[in-house]
Structure formats: structure tokens, C-alpha cells
N, C-alpha and C positions, 0 to 999 in steps of 0.2 A: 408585459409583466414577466420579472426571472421567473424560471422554471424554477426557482429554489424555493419562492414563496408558497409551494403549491407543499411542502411538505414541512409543515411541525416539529420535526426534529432536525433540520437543518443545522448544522453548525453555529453558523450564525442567532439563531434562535435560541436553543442550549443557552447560550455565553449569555445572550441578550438576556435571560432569563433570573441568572445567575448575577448578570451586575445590577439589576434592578432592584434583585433585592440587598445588594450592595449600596443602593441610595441613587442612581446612577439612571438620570434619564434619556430614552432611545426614542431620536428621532430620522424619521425616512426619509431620504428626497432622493428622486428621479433624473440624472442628468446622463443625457445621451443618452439614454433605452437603459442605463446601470443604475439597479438601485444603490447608493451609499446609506452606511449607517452612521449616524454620529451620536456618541456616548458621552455625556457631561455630568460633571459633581463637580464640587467646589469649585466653579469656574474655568475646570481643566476638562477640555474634551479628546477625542480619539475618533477618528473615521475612516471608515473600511467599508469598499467594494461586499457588500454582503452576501454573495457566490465566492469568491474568491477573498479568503479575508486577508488581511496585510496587520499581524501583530502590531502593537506598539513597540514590543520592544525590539523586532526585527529590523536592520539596517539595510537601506538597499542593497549592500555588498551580501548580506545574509543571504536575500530573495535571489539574487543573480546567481551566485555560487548554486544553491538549491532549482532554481530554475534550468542551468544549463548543465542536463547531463552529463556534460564528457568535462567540464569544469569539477562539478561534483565529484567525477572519478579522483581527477588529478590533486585536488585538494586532499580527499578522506586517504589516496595512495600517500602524500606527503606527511600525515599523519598516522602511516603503518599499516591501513588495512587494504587487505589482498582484496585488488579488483581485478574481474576478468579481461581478458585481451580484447583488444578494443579499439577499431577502426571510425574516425569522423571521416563523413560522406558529401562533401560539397557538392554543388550543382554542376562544377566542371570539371570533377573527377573521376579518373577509371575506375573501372570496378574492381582491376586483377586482382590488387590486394584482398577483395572479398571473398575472390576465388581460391588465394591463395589460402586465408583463414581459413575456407569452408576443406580444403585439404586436410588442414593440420586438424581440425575437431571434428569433423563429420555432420558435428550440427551447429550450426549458429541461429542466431535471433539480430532481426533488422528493427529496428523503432525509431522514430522521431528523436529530435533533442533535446526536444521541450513540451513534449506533450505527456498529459496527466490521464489519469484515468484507464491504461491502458491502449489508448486510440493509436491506431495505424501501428501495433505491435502483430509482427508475425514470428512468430515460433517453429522451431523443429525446421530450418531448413537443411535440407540432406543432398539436393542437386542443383547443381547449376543454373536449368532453367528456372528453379523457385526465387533464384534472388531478384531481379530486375522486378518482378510483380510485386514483392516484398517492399523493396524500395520509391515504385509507386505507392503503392500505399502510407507507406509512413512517410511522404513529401506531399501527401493532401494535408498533412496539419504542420510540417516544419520541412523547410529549404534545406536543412540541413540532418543528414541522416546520421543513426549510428549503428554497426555490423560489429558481433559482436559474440565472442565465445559463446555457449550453451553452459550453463553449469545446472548442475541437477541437487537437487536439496528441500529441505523446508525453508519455504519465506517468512523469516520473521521480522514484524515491525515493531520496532523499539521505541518507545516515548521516553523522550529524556527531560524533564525538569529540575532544572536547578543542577545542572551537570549530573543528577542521578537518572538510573534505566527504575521507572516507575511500573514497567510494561514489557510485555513481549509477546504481542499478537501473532499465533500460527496461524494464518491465512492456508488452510488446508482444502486444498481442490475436494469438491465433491467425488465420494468414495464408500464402495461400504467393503465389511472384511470378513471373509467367509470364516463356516463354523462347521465346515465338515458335513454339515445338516441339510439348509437350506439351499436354496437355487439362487440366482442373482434377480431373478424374479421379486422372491420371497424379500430377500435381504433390503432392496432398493422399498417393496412396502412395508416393511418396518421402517427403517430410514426414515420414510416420509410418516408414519403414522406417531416418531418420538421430536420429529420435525413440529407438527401438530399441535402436540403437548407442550412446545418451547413458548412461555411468559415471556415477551418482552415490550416495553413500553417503550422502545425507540424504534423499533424496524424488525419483522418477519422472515424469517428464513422459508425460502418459496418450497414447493414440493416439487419434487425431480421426477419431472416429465420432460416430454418428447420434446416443448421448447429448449429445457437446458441440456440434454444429455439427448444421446444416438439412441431413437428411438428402439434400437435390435437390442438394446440392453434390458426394457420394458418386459420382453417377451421369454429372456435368457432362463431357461431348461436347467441350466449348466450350474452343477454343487461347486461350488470354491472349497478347497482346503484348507484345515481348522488356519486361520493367521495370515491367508494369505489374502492381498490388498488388491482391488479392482477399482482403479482409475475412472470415474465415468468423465470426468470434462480437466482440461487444463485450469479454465479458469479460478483464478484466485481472489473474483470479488462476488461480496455474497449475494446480488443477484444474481449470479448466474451460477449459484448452489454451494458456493464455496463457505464455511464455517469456521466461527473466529474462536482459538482458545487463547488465554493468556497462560505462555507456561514459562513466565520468568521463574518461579519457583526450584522449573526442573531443567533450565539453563546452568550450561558451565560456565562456571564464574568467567574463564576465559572468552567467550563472545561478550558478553555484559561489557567487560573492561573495553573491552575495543568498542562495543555502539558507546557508553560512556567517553569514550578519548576521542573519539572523532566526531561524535554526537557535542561535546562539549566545547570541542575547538572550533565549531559555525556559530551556536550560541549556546549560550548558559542559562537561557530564561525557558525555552519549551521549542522540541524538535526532536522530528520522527527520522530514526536512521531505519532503512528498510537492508537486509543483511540475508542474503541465501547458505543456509548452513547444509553441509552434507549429512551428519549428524551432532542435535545442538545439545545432547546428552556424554558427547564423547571429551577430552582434553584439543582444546581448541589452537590449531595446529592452521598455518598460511597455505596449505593445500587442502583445508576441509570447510574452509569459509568464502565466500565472494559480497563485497560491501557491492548493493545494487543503486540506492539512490538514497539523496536527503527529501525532505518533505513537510516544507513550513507552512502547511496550510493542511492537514489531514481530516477526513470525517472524524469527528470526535466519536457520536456515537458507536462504531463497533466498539472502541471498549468501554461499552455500557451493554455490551449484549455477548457476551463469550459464552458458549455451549455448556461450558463447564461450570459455569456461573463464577468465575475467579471476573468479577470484573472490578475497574478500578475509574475512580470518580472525577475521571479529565477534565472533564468537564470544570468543574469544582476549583482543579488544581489552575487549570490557565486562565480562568477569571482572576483567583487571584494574584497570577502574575500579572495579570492586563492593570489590575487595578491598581500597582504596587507601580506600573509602568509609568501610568497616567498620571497619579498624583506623587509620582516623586519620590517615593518611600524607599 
């Protein structure tokens, strides 16, 4: 059985949900250990891997472009937007070049070139010996690696439908910010105790303990200064404590235009440009932004669950482009 059946708000579900009551019947079949889903109305159907879904209106040049990272670069650079320096890693190639980046930036990031979800990503390398284990790693999920500047910023994920930014997910690493007052102690249980109080009907934000963060932070004495910000984990997905706000509101127009122009020239029907900003409040300048990847297939639900409660009805909006795909409209 997928492991995705085991969870109710799956993407696939969402959608499934949404085109049924579109008129739109969903039926299951099992080939080769993969579930497919196939959607039918008037005659016209649609089907998709239901772990991995494959839009209608996405063409496979779509998927490919978005599947291969260092593609993705080269296309969204061809369309204006500043990506970070950026070494592909074949299986029979030297590393010096990586040596040579890790010179020029002090820190780099090694990942996969086609892998999703984070896997085989290693961050903050600063010496030498970090890269070759770095490089194992991200070649247990793809032969082919990429080495790659460090840029430092908020990550924001842009949903673009219909060529407009609908969205802009700060995927904010787990963190709390002192008040002059409290200890890190103190701050991390409240955290977790307004964590607690968070309604949501598609997915739980966990409580930050010793599995997600460095347990010495549990125990931390230590008052923070009224504003100042304490990092507990890198990670940017929210198991692993990270929180979603939507702040397209208090985005400069300037990032918008560009996830919009590069988000619109892959497809114009729905696609998440994922864009690290240094700051996404400031006038949006080719040394304050790095486009990170595209992303034609994203969990819908985080934005049905943002902290802030700005959430917005994705769900909603790409059934009806699915539908619009399927019957021809």
C-alpha cells in the first residue's frame, strides 16, 4: 500500500475531494506496487500516480525542465532571475571545481539533481573533508550531484496560477526571539504551548523537542535580547518544526514580478517557484535574491495551514484548473 494512503490530507485526496464534488468520478487501480488515480466526467478522464501527481495541464517538457535542477537553473537564469553559482557533478568528474567554489564562498550546499523532499541535502559545508561524504550522500538518490553557492535568506514558495503569484509561503526554520525577559528555556515553552493552541484541519505543527532541535536548547538558562532571533534547526519543512506564513501581502512587488515571469514562462496553469530572498521587504535587487527550484507537484496543504492564518484555497483553485484541463474549457 503507498504510504500516502495512510494520510487524509494528501494532495491527492484534497483534489480527489474537490473534483467529486465537480461531478467527477475517482477510481483506484494498483499497477506495479503504484497506485493510479483516474478522474472521469463527461466521457473525459485524467490519471495520475497518486503520490506523485502529474497535472493535466503539465507537458512533459514542464515535468523535465522542473524535475532536473541544474535545467531549472538554466531556464529560470534565461528568463532573468539570479540563481546561485552552481557546479553539476557527474560520476566521472573531479571534485577541484568544488574545492575551488568552497574557496570562493566559504560555504556551500551539495544535493541531488532530482531529488524532492530535501533527501541527500547537506548544508553549511566550510572544509574540505565535508564535501566527498556530502557528495555520497546526495548520490544514494541521484548519479548525478549538484555543488553549489550557500545563499542565506527567507525561503519563499510562490504558487503561481494562471501566471499570477496567488501565495508566498515563508517556510521559517524553527526559532523563537527573545524579549529581554525570558530564558530560551522559557521562550521554546511557550512556542510549543501557542503551537498547541494552532486549529488546523490538514496537519499539526509538532512540539519542539529533543527529536527536532539540539536537546542543550531544552535546558538553555540563557535571556535573549529584546529582537534577537535564536535558530533551533535549519530545517524548512514542518515536520521537522519549521512554520508556514503566507506574506505575499508584505512582499515587494519586485520578487512577485520575477516568481510571476519565470513561474509563467514553465506553465501558466499552476506552479510553485521556490526563491531564497535576503530580505523579501527590501526593493528587489539581482544580489538580494536566488531562484532555488521549480516545483510541479507540491503539498497543497501547507497553504491551507499558515500560522498567521493568511491561508489561501489551492486546493480549490487547481481542481479548477484540473477541470478546465480535462474537459477542454
Amino acid at each position: 500500500m503507498s504510504v500516502y494512503k495512510n494520510d487524509p490530507t494528501a494532495t491527492i485526496f484534497l483534489l480527489a475531494d474537490r473534483l467529486l464534488q465537480k461531478g467527477y468520478v475517482d477510481e483506484e487501480n494498483d499497477y506495479g506496487g503504484t497506485t493510479f488515480h483516474t478522474f472521469t466526467k463527461n466521457g473525459k478522464s485524467w490519471i495520475t500516480n497518486g503520490f506523485k501527481i502529474s497535472y493535466p495541464f503539465n507537458t512533459r517538457a514542464i515535468c523535465d525542465i522542473s524535475n532536473n535542477k541544474a535545467i531549472g537553473y538554466d531556464f529560470a537564469s534565461a528568463y532573468g532571475a539570479s540563481i546561485p553559482e552552481t557546479i553539476v557533478l557527474r560520476q566521472d568528474m573531479d571534485i577541484k571545481n568544488i574545492n575551488l567554489l568552497l574557496e570562493k564562498y566559504n560555504n556551500i550546499i551539495v544535493k541531488p539533481l532530482d531529488a524532492s523532499l530535501a533527501l541527500g541535502v547537506t548544508m553549511n559545508i566550510s572544509a574540505d573533508p565535508e564535501i566527498n561524504p556530502a557528495i555520497e550522500a546526495a548520490r544514494k538518490y541521484s548519479e548525478t550531484v549538484l555543488a553549489q553557492q550557500q545563499v542565506v535568506g527567507d525561503e519563499l514558495r510562490f504558487a503561481i496560477v494562471n501566471g499570477k503569484a496567488v501565495a508566498a509561503l515563508h517556510r521559517q526554520t524553527a526559532r523563537v526571539v527573545g524579549d529581554g525577559i525570558n530564558s530560551v528555556q522559557e521562550l521554546i515553552k511557550a512556542e510549543n504551548a501557542e503551537r498547541a493552541l494552532l486549529e488546523n484541519a490538514y496537519f499539526t505543527y509538532p512540539q519542539l523537542d529533543e527529536t527536532l532541535i539540539e536537546p542543550k536548547y531544552l535546558k538553555d538558562k540563557t535571556i535573549l535580547k529584546a529582537g534577537k532571533t535564536l535558530e533551533l534547526s535549519h530545517s524548512a519543512m514542518v515536520r521537522y518544526g519549521a512554520s508556514m506564513f503566507n506574506v505575499l501581502p508584505d512582499v515587494h512587488e519586485g520578487y512577485v514580478k520575477v516568481a510571476e515571469q519565470i513561474g509563467s514562462a514553465l506553465s501558466m496553469d499552476f506552479i510553485v517557484v521556490d526563491i531564497m530572498i535576503a530580505d523579501y521587504t527590501k526593493p528587489c535587487t539581482p544580489e538580494n535574491y536566488w531562484f532555488m527550484e521549480y516545483n510541479t507537484s507540491p503539498i497543497l496543504k501547507l497553504f491551507h495551514g499558515t500560522r498567521d492564518g493568511n491561508n489561501v484555497d489551492i486546493v480549490g483553485l487547481v481542481a479548477d484548473r484540473i477541470d478546465r484541463a480535462i474537459q477542454g474549457n
